[in-house]
C-alpha positions as a printed NumPy array, in Angstrom:
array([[  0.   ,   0.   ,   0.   ],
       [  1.269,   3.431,  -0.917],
       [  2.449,   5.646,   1.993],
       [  3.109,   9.317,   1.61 ],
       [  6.171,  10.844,   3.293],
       [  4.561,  12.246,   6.902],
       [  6.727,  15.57 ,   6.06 ],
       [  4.807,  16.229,   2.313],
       [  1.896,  15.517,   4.313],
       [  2.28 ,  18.122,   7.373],
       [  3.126,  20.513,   4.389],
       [  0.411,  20.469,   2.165],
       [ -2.897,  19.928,   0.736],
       [ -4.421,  17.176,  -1.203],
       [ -5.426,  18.562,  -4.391],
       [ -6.94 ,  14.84 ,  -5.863],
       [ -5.09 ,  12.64 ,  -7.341],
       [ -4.453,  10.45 , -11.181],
       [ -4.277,   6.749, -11.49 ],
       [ -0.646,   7.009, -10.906],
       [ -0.008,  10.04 ,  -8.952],
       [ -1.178,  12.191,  -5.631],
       [ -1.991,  15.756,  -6.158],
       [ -0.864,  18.159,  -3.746],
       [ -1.036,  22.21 ,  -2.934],
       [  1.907,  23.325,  -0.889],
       [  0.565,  25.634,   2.446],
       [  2.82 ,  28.691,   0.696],
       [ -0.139,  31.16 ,  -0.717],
       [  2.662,  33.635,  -2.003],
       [  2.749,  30.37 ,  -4.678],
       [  0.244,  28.231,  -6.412],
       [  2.604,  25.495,  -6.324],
       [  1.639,  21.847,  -7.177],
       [  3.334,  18.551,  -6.   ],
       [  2.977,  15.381,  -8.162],
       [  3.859,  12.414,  -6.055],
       [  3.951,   8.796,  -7.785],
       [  2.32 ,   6.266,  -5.712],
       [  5.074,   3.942,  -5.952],
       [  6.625,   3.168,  -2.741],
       [ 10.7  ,   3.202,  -2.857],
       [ 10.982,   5.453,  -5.972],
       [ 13.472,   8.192,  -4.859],
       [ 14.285,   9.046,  -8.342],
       [ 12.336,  10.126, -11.606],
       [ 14.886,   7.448, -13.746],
       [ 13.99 ,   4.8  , -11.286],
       [ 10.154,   5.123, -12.336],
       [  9.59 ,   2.029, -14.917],
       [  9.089,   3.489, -18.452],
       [  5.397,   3.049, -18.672],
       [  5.062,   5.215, -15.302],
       [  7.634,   7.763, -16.288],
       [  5.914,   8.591, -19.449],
       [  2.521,   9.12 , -17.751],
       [  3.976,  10.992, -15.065],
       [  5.554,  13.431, -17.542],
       [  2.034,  13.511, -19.294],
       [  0.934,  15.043, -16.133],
       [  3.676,  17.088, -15.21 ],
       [  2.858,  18.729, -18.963],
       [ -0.496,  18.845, -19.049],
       [ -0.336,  20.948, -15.038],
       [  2.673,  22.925, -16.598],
       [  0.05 ,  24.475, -19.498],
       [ -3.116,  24.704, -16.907],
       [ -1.146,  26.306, -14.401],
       [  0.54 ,  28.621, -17.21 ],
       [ -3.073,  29.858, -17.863],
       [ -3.829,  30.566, -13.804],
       [ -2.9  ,  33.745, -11.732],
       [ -1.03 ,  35.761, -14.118],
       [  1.749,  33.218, -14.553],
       [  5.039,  34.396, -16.505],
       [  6.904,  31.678, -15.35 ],
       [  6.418,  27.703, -14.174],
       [  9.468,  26.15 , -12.163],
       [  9.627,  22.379, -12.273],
       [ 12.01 ,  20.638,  -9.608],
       [ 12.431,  16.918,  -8.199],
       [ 15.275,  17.635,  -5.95 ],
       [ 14.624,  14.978,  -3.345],
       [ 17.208,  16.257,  -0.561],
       [ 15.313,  16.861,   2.122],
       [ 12.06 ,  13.908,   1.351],
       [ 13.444,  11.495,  -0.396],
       [ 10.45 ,  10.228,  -2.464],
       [  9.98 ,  10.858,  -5.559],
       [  7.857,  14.151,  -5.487],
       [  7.74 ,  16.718,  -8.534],
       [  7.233,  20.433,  -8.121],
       [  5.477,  22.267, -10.648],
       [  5.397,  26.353,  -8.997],
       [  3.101,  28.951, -10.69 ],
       [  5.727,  32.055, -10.952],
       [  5.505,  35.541, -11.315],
       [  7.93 ,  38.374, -11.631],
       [  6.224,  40.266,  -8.381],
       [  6.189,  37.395,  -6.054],
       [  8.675,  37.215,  -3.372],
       [ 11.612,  34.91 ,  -4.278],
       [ 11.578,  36.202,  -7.784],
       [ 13.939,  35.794,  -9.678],
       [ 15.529,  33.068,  -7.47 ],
       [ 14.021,  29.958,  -6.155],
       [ 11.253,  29.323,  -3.808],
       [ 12.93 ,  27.375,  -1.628],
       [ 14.941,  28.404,   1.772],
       [ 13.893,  31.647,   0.422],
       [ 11.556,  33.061,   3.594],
       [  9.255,  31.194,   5.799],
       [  5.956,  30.405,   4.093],
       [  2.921,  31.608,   4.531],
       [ -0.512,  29.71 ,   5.154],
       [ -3.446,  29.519,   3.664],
       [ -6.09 ,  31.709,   5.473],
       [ -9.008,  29.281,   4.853],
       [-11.291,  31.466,   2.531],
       [ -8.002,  32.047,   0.193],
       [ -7.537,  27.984,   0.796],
       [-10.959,  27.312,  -0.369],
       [-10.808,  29.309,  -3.342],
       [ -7.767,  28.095,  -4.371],
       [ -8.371,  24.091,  -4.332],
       [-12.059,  25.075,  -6.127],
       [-10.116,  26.301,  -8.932],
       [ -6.812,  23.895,  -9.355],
       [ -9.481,  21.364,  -8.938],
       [-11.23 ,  22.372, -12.302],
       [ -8.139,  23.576, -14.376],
       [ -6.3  ,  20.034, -13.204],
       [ -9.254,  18.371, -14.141],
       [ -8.996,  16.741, -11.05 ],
       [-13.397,  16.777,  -9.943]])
């Protein structure tokens, strides 16, 4: 049985999820940023993922890429699998723009985030819900 790492779990939100994959919003509302996790216990690595699974996960991380691209006055989407902190396998796919905070550097160690308030929450997961395609 799939088991999600307990710290992507503490951290975010589940969005849904694919056949393959668990869909999760990061608690950071400075970002609409999405987390693709394979539910494949042990995969650490995107090259470990079988070739049937890799290609569908890519499918996914493509298809969120060009929804999100269309969302909240993106210029820019950030994809990362960096793995040093949780080791599973968990793909990042961040919603950028040129006012947010980190701009033009990366999201991460960048300041501490900050929360959803639960109306902005709400709103949020009603709408990646529809563009992901994920009701």
């Amino acid at each position: 049985m799939f088991s999600l790492d307990p710290r992507l779990a503490a951290d975010t939100f589940e969005l849904g999820e694919t056949e393959l994959c668990k869909i999760l919003l990061m608690n950071d509302s400075r970002y609409i940023w999405v987390i693709l996790v394979p539910k494949i216990n042990g995969v650490v690595e995107l090259h470990d993922l079988p070739k049937e699974n890799y290609d569908e996960v890519m499918n996914t991380v493509r298809l969120f890429c060009r929804q999100l691209g269309t969302y909240n006055n993106c210029e820019k989407i950030n994809i990362g699998a960096l793995g040093n902190v949780v080791s599973q396998l968990h793909i990042h796919i961040i919603s950028r723009r040129k006012s947010d905070t980190a701009w033009p550097g990366p999201v991460w160690g960048h300041s501490a985030s900050i929360p959803y308030t639960e109306q902005k929450l709400s709103k949020v997961m009603t709408d990646l819900k529809k563009l992901l395609y994920l009701n």
